[in-house]
C-alpha positions in Angstrom: 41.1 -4.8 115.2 39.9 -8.2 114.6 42.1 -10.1 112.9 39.7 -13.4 112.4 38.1 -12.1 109.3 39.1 -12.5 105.9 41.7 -10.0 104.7 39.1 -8.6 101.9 39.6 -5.0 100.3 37.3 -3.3 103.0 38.7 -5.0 105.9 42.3 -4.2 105.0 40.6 -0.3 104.2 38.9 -0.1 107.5 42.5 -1.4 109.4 44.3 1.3 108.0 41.8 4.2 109.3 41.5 2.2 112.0 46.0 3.0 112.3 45.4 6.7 111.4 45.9 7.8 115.0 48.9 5.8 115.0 50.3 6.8 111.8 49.9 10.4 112.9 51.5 10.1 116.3 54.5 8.4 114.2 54.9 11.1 111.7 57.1 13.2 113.1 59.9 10.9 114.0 59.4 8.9 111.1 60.1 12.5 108.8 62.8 13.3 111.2 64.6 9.5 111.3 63.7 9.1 107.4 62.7 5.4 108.4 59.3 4.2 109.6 59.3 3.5 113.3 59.6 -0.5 114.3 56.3 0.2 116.3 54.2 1.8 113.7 55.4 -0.6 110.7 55.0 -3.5 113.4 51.1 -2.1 113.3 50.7 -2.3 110.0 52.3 -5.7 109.6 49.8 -6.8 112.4 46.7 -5.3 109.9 47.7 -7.1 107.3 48.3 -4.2 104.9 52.0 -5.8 104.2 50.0 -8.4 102.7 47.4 -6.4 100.9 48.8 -6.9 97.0 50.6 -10.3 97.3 48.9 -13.1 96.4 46.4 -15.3 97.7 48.5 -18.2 97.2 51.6 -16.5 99.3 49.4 -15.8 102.0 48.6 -12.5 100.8 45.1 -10.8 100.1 45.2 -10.5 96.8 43.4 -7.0 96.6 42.2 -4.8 94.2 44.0 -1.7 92.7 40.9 0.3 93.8 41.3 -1.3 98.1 45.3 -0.7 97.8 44.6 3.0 96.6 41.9 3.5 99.1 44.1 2.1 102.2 47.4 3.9 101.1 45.1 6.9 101.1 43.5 6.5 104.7 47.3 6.0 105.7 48.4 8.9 104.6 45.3 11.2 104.6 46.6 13.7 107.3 50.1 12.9 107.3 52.3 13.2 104.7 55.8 11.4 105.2 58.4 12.9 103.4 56.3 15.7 102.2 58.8 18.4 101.4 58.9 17.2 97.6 55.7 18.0 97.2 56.5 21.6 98.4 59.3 21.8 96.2 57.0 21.2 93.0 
């Protein structure tokens, strides 16, 4: 991951399918520990996607509602935390 480019929409998109492997190899202790791990949420910290809705001003990116949907969906698009309320629906 470069991290010398502006944090745009697509960037911050791209980091987190860029994580996916990560987020997968997580997943399990994360469901088990009902927390996410200090390394994976390190990771995301490091991507910027902490950062993806605050504001410009506050050091944030300042994305769009389409970029946040689109990188909360590549993070979770083959692992779904806490996914036993969907089951119970």
């Amino acid at each position: 991951m470069a991290h010398g480019e502006p944090l745009t929409g697509e960037v911050l998109v791209a980091r987190a399918r860029e994580l996916q492997p990560l987020v997968r190899a997580h997943a399990e202790r994360a469901e088990a520990e009902r927390t996410l791990p200090r390394e994976l949420a390190s990771a995301l910290a490091r991507a910027g996607l902490f950062r993806i809705a605050a504001a410009a001003s506050c050091g944030g990116a300042e994305s769009d509602p389409r970029s946040q949907i689109l990188a909360i969906e590549a993070i979770s698009e083959e692992v779904l935390i806490g996914s036993e309320v969907c089951r119970q629906t």
